[in-house]
C-alpha positions as a Markdown table, in Angstrom:
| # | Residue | x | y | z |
|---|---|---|---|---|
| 1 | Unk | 15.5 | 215.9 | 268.0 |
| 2 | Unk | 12.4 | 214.2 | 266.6 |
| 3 | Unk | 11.4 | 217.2 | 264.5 |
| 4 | Unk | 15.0 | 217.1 | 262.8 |
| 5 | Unk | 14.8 | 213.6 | 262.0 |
| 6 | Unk | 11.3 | 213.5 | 260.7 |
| 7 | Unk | 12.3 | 215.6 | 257.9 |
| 8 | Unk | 14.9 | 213.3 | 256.3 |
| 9 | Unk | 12.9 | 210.4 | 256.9 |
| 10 | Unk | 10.0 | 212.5 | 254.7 |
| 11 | Unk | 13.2 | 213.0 | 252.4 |
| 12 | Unk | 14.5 | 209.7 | 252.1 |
| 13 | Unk | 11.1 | 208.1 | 251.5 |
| 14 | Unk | 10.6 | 211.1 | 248.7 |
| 15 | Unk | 13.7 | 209.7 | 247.1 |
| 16 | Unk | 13.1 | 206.1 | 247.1 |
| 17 | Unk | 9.9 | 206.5 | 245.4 |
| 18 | Unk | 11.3 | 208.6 | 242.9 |
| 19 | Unk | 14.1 | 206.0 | 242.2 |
| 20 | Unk | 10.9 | 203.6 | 242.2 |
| 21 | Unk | 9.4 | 205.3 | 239.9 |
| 22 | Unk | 12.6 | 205.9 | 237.9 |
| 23 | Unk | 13.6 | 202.1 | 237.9 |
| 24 | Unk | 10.3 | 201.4 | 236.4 |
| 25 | Unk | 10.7 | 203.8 | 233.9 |
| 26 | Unk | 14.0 | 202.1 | 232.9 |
| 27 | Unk | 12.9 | 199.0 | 232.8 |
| 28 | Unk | 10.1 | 199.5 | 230.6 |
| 29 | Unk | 12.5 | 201.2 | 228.7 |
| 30 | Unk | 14.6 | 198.5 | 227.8 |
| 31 | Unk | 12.3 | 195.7 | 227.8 |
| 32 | Unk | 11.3 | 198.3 | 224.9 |
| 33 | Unk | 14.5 | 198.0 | 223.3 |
| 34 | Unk | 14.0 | 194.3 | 223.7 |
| 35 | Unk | 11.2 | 194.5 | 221.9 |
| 36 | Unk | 12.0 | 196.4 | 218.9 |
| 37 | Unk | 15.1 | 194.2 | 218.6 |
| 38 | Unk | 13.6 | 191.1 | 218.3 |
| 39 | Unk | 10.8 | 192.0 | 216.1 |
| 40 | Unk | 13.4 | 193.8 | 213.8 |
| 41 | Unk | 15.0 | 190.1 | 213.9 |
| 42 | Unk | 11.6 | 188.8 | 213.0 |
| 43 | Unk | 11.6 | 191.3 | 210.3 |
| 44 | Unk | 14.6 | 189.3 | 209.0 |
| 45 | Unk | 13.1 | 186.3 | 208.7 |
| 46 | Unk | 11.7 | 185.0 | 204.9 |
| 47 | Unk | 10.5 | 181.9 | 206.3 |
| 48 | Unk | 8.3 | 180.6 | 209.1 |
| 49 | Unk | 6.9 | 177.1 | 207.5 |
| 50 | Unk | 5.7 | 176.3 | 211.1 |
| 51 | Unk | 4.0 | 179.5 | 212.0 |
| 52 | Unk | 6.5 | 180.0 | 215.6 |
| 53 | Unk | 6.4 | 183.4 | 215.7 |
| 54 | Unk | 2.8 | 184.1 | 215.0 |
| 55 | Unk | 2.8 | 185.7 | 218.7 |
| 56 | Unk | 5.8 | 187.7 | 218.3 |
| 57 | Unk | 3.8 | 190.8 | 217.7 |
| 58 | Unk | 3.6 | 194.5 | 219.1 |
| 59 | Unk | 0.9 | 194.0 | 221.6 |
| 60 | Unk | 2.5 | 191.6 | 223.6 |
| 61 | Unk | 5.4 | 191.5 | 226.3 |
| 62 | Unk | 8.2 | 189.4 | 224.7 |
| 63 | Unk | 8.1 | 187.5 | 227.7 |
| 64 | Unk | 5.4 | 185.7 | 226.3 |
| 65 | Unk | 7.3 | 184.8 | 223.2 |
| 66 | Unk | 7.4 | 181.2 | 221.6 |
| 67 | Unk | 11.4 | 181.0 | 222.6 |
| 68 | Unk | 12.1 | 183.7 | 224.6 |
| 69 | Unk | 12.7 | 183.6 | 228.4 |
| 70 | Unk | 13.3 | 186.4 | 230.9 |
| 71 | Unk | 15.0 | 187.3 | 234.1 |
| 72 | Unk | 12.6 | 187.2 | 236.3 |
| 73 | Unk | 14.8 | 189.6 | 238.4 |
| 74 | Unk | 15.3 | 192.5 | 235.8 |
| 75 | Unk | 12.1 | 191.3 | 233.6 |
| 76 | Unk | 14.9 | 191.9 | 230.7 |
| 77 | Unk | 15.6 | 188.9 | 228.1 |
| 78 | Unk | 17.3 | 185.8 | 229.2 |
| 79 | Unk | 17.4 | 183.7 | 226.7 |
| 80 | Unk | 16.4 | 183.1 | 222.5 |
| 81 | Unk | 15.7 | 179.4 | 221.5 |
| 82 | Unk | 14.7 | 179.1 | 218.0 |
| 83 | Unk | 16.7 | 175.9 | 217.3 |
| 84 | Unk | 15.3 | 173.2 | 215.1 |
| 85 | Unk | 12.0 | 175.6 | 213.9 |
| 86 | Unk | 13.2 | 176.0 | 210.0 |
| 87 | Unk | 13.8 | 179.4 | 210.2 |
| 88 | Unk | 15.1 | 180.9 | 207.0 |
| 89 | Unk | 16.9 | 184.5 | 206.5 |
| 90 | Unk | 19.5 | 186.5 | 207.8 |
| 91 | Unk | 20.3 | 187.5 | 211.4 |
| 92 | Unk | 19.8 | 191.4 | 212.2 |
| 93 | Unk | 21.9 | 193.5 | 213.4 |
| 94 | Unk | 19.7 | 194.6 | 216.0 |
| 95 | Unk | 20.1 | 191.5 | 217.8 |
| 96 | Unk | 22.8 | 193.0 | 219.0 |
| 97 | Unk | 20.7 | 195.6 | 221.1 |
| 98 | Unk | 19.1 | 192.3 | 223.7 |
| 99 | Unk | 22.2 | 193.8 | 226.4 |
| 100 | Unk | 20.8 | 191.2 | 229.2 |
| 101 | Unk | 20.9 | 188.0 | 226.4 |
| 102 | Unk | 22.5 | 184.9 | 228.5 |
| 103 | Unk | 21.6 | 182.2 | 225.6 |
| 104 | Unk | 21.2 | 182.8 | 221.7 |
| 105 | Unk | 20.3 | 179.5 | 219.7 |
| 106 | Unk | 19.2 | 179.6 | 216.7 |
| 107 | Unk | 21.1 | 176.2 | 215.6 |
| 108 | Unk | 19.2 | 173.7 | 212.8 |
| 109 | Unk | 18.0 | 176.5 | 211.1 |
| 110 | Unk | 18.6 | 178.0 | 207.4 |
| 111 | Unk | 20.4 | 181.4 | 208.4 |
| 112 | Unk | 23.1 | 182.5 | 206.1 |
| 113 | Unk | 25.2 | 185.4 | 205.4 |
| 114 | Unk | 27.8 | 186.4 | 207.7 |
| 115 | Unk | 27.1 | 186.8 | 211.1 |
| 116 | Unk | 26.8 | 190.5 | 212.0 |
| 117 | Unk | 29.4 | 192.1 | 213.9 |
| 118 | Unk | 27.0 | 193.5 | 216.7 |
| 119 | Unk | 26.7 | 190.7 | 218.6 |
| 120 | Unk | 29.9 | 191.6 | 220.2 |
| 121 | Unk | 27.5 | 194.0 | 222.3 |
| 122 | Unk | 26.1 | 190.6 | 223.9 |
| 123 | Unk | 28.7 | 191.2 | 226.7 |
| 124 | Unk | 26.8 | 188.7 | 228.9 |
| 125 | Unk | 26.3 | 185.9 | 226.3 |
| 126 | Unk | 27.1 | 182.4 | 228.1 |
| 127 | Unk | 26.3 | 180.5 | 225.0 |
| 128 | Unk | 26.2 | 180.9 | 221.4 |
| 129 | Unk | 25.0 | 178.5 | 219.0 |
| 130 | Unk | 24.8 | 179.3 | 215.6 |
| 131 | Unk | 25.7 | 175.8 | 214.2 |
| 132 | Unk | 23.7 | 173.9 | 210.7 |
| 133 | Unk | 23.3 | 177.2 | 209.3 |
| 134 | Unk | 24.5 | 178.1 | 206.2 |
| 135 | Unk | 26.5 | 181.0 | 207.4 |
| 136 | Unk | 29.5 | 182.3 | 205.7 |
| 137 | Unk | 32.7 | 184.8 | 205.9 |
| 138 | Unk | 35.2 | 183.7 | 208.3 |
| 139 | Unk | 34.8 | 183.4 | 212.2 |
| 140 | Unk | 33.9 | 186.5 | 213.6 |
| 141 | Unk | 37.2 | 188.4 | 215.3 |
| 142 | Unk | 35.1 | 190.0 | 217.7 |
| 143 | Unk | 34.5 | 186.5 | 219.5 |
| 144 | Unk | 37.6 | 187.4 | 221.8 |
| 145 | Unk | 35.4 | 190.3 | 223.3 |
| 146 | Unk | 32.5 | 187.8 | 224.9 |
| 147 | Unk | 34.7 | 187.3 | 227.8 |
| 148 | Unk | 31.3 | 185.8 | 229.5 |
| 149 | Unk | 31.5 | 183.1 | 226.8 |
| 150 | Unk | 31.1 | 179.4 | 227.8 |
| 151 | Unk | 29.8 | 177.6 | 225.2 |
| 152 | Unk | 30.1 | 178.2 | 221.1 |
| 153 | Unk | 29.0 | 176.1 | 218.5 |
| 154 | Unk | 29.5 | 177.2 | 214.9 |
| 155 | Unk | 29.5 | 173.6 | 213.6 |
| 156 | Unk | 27.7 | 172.7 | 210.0 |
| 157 | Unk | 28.0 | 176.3 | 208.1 |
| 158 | Unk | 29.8 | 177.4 | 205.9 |
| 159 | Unk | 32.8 | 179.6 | 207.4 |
| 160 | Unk | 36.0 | 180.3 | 206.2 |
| 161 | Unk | 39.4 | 179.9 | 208.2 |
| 162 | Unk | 42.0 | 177.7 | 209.4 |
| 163 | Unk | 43.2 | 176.6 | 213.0 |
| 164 | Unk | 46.2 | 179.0 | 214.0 |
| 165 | Unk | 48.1 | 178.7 | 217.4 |
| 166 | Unk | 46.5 | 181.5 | 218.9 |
| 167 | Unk | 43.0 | 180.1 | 219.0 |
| 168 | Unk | 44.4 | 177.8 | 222.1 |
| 169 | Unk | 44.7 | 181.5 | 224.2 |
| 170 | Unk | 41.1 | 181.6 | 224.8 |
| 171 | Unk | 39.5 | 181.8 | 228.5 |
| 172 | Unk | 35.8 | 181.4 | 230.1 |
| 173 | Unk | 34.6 | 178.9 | 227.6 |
| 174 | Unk | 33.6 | 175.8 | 228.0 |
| 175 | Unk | 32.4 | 174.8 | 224.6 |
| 176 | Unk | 34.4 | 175.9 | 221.2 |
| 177 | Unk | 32.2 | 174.0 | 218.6 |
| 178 | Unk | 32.6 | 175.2 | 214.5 |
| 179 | Unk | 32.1 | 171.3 | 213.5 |
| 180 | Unk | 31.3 | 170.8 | 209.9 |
| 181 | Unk | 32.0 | 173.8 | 208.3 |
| 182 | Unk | 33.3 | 174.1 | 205.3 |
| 183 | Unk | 36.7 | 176.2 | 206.4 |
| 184 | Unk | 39.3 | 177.2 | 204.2 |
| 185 | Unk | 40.6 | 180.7 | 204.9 |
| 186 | Unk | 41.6 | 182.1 | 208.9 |
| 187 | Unk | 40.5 | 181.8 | 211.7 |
| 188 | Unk | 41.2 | 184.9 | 213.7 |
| 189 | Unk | 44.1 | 185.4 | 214.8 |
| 190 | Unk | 43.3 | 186.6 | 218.2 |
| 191 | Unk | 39.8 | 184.8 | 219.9 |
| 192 | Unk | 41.1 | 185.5 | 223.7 |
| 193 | Unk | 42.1 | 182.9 | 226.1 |
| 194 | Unk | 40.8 | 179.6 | 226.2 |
| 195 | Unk | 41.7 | 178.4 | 230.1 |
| 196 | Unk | 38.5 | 177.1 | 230.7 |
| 197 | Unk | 37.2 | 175.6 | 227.8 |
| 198 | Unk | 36.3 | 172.3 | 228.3 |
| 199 | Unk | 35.0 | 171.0 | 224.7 |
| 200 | Unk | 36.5 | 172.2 | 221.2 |
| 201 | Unk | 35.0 | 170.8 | 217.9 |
| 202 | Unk | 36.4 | 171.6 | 214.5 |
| 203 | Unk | 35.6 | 168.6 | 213.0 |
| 204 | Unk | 33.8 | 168.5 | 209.6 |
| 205 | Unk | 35.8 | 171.6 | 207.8 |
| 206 | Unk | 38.1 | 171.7 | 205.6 |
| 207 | Unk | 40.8 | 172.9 | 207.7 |
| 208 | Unk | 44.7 | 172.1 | 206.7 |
| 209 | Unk | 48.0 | 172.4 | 208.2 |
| 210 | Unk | 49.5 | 171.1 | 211.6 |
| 211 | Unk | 47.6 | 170.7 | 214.9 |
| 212 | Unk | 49.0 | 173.6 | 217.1 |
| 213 | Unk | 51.6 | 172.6 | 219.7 |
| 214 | Unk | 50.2 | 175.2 | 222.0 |
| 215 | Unk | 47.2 | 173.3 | 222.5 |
| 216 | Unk | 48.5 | 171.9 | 225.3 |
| 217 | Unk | 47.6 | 175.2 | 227.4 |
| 218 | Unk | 44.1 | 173.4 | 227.1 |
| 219 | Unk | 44.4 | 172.5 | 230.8 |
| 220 | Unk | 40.7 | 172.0 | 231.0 |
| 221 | Unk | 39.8 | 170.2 | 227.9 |
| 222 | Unk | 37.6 | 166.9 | 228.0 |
| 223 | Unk | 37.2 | 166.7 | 224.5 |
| 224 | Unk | 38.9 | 167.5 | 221.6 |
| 225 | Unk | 37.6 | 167.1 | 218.0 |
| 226 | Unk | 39.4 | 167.7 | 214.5 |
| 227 | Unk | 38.0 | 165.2 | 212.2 |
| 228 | Unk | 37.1 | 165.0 | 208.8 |
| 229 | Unk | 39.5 | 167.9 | 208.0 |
| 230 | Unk | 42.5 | 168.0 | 206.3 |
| 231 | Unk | 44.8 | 168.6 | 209.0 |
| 232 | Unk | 48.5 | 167.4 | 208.3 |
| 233 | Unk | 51.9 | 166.9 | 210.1 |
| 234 | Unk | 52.2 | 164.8 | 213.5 |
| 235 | Unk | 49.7 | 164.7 | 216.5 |
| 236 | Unk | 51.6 | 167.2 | 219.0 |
| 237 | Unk | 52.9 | 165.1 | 221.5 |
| 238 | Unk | 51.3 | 167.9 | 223.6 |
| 239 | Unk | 48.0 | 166.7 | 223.5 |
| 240 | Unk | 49.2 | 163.9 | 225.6 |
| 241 | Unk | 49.6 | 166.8 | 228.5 |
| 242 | Unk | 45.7 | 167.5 | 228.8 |
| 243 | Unk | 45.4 | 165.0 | 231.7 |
| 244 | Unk | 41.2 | 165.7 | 231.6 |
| 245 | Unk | 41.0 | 164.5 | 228.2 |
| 246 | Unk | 38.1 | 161.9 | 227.6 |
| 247 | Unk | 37.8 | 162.4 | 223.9 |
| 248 | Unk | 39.9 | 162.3 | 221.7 |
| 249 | Unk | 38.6 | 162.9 | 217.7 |
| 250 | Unk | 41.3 | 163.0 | 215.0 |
| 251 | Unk | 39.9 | 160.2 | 212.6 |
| 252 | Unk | 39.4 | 161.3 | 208.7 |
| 253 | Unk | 42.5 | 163.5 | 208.4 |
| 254 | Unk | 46.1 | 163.3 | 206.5 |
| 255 | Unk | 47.8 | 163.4 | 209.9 |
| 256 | Unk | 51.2 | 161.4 | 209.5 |
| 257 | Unk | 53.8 | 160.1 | 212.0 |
| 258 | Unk | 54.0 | 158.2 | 214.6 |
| 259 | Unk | 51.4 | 158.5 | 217.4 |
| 260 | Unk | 53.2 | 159.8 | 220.4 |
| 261 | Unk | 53.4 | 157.4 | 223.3 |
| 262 | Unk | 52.3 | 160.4 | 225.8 |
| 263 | Unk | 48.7 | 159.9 | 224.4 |
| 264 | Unk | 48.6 | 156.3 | 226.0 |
| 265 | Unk | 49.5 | 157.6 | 229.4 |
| 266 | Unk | 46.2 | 159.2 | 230.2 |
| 267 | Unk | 44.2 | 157.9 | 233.3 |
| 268 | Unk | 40.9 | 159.4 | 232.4 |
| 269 | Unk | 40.4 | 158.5 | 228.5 |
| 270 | Unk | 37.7 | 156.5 | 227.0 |
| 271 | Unk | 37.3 | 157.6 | 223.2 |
| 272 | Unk | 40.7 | 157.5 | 221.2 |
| 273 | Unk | 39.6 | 157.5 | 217.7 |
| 274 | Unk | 42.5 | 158.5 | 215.3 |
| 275 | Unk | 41.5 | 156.1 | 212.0 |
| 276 | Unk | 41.9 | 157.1 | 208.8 |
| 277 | Unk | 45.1 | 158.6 | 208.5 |
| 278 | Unk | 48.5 | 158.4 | 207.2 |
| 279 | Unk | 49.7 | 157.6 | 210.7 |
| 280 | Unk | 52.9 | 154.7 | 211.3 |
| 281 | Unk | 54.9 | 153.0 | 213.1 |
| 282 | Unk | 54.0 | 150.4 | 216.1 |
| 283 | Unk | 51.5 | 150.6 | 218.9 |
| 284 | Unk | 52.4 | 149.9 | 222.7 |
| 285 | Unk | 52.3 | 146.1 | 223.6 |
| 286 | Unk | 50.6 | 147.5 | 226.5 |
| 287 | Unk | 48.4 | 149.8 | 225.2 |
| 288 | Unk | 45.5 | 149.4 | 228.0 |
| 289 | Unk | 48.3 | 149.9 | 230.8 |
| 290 | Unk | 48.1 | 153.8 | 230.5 |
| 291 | Unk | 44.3 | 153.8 | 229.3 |
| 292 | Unk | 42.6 | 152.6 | 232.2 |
| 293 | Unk | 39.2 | 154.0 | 231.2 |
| 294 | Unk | 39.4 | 153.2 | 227.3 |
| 295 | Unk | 35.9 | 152.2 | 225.7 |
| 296 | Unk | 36.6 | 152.8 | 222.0 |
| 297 | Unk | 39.8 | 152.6 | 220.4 |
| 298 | Unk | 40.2 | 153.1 | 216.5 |
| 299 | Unk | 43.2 | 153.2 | 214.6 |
| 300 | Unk | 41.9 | 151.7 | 211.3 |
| 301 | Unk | 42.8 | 153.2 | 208.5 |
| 302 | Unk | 46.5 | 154.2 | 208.5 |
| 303 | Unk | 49.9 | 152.1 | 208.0 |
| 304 | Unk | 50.5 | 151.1 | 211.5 |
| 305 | Unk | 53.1 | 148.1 | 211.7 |
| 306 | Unk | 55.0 | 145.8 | 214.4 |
| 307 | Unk | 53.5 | 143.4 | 216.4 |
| 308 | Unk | 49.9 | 144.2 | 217.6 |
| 309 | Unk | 49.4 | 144.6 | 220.8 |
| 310 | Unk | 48.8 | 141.5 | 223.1 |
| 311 | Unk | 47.1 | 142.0 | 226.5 |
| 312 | Unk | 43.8 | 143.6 | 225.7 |
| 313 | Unk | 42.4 | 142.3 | 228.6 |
| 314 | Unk | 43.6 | 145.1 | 230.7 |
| 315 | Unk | 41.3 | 147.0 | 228.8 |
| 316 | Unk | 38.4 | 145.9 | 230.6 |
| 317 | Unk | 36.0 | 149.0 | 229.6 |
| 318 | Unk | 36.5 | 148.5 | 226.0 |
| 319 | Unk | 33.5 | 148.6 | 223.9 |
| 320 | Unk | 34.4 | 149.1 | 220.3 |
| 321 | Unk | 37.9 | 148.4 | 218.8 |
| 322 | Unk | 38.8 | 148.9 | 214.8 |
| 323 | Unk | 42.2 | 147.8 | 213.7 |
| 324 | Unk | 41.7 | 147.0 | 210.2 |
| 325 | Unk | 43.3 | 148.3 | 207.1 |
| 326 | Unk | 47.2 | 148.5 | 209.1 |
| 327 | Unk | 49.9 | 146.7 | 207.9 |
| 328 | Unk | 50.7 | 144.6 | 211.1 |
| 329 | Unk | 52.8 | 141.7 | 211.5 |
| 330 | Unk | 51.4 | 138.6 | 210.2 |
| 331 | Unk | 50.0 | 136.4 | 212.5 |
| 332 | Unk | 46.7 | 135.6 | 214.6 |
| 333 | Unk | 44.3 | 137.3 | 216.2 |
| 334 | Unk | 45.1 | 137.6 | 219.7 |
| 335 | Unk | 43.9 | 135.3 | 222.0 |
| 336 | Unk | 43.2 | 138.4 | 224.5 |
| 337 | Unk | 40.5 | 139.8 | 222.4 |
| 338 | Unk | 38.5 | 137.3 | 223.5 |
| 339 | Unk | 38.5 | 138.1 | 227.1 |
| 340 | Unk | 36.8 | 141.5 | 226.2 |
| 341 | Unk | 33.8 | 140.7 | 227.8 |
| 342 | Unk | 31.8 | 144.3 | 227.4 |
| 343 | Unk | 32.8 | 144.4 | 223.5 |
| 344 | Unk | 30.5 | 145.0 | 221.4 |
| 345 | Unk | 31.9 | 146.1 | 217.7 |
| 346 | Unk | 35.5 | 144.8 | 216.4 |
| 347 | Unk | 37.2 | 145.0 | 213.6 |
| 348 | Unk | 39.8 | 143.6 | 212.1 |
| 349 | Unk | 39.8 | 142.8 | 208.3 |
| 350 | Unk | 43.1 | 143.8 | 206.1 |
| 351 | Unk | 45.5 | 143.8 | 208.6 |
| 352 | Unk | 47.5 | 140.8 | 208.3 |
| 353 | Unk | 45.6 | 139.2 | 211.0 |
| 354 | Unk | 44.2 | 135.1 | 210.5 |
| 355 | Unk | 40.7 | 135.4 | 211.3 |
| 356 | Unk | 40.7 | 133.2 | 213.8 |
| 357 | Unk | 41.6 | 133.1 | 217.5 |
């Protein structure tokens, strides 16, 4: 009985040190193919004013990389931070080949072109930001295929597109950011499922057309920004549905309408900024009643009438409040304001009001 069992346990220990030996193999394989993928995306590079990647070189372990981390489990790459270093050139498509790549940020940089399609390989990319670039082309369709995607920031480029209903479908992001672009074809049709997403910015593009109704399937969104677009239509009453909404950013648009009375019933708000607009009618007399949590509150900007409202002092977070440039019924200030002991910014000027309490 001893005899038979000794041989498999000669066996077995044979095997695991040839799977050893074979895992090693791999890995150094593809901390290889790390390697050469990241100095081909070196190679892309024109400009360096600060000298970063002076250690990126062939006789090193990437590891050891200004910006790089690794897993410490697989010894594969984690992570690329370049963000802020004044990087100019183009992104290789070799990036692409970095298969264990959790975080890619190469945001405050000069990049341009378009970004290349093989960084749909990243299947295990959490966060992309590619944002103050000077990138161009439309957002990428492939985005729908980094179903490991939480964060995305594509803010400050230069991408074409518009905001179509289908963007709201998205899932397993937390972060949708293409602020300041300078947007003005489409957006993809089809991005995936947005379930989870927590924070979309668009603002700073030149985006047109209506805010999608379906962005009320948004269940998880804390904040939503449009502004400075061109967006037009009326706010979707809709919005008024995403009961974790804390931010609300609309301001700057051609948005007309009146603002729907479902976007004061919202227990968890605290920035509701929808100035400059084309936006009418009358605000609730009540308006802190449904915004318990409200710290800034601007509606400046648009042709808002009736009688403003009276009982601010039930908004008793508010820090900043802008009125001005409404067409309000005559009359004073309200004596309410003055009871707003944590304000610290008001305005008022050009909106029929006496400037006095």
């Amino acid at each position: 009985m001893l005899h038979i069992m000794g041989r498999p346990s000669s066996f077995v220990f044979l095997f695991l040190l040839h799977s050893f030996m074979a895992s090693l193999a791999w890995s150094d394989t593809n901390i290889t193919t790390d390697k050469s993928a990241l100095l081909a995306f070196k190679s892309f590079i024109i400009s360096d004013p600060h000298n970063f990647l002076a250690n990126w070189s062939v006789s090193s372990s990437p590891c050891s990389w200004i910006g790089i981390t690794c897993n410490t489990r697989h010894g594969r790459v984690h992570s690329l931070n370049l963000g802020g270093m004044d990087l100019k050139g183009t992104i290789s498509p070799q990036l692409g080949n970095l298969s264990f790549l959790v975080e890619l940020d190469l945001s405050d940089n000069d990049f341009h072109d378009q970004i290349p399609n093989e960084l749909v390989k990243l299947r295990r990319l959490e966060l992309l930001n590619l944002s103050y670039n000077d990138f161009h082309g439309q957002v990428p369709v492939w985005i729908e295929d980094l179903s490991s995607l939480e964060q995305l920031h594509l803010q400050n480029n230069s991408l074409s597109g518009f905001i179509p209903p289908s963007i709201f479908n998205l899932t397993l992001l937390d972060t949708l950011d293409w602020n300041d672009n300078l947007l003005q074809g489409t957006i993809p049709l089809e991005v995936g499922r947005l379930e989870r997403l927590k924070i979309l910015r668009l603002a700073g593009n030149k985006l047109s057309g209506n805010i999608p109704q379906t962005i009320s399937n948004l269940s998880s969104l804390e904040l939503l920004s449009l502004s400075y677009n061109s967006l037009s239509g009326g706010i979707p009453s809709e919005i008024g549905d995403l009961s974790q909404l804390k931010t609300l950013y609309l301001g700057n648009n051609q948005l007309a309408g009146s603002i729907p009375s479902s976007l004061f019933n919202n227990s968890v708000l605290q920035d509701f900024e929808l100035g400059i607009n084309n936006l009418s009618g009358s605000l609730p007399i009540n308006v802190c009643v449904g915004l318990p949590k409200l710290q800034i509150f601007y509606v400046n900007g648009n042709d808002l009438s009736g009688q403003i409202p009276s009982t601010w002092h039930q908004c008793i977070e508010l820090l900043e409040l802008q009125l001005d440039d409404n067409k309000f019924n005559r009359g004073n200030i309200p004596i309410d304001i003055g009871n707003l002991t944590k304000l610290q910014w008001l305005s008022l000027f050009n909106s029929n009001l006496q400037d006095y309490f």
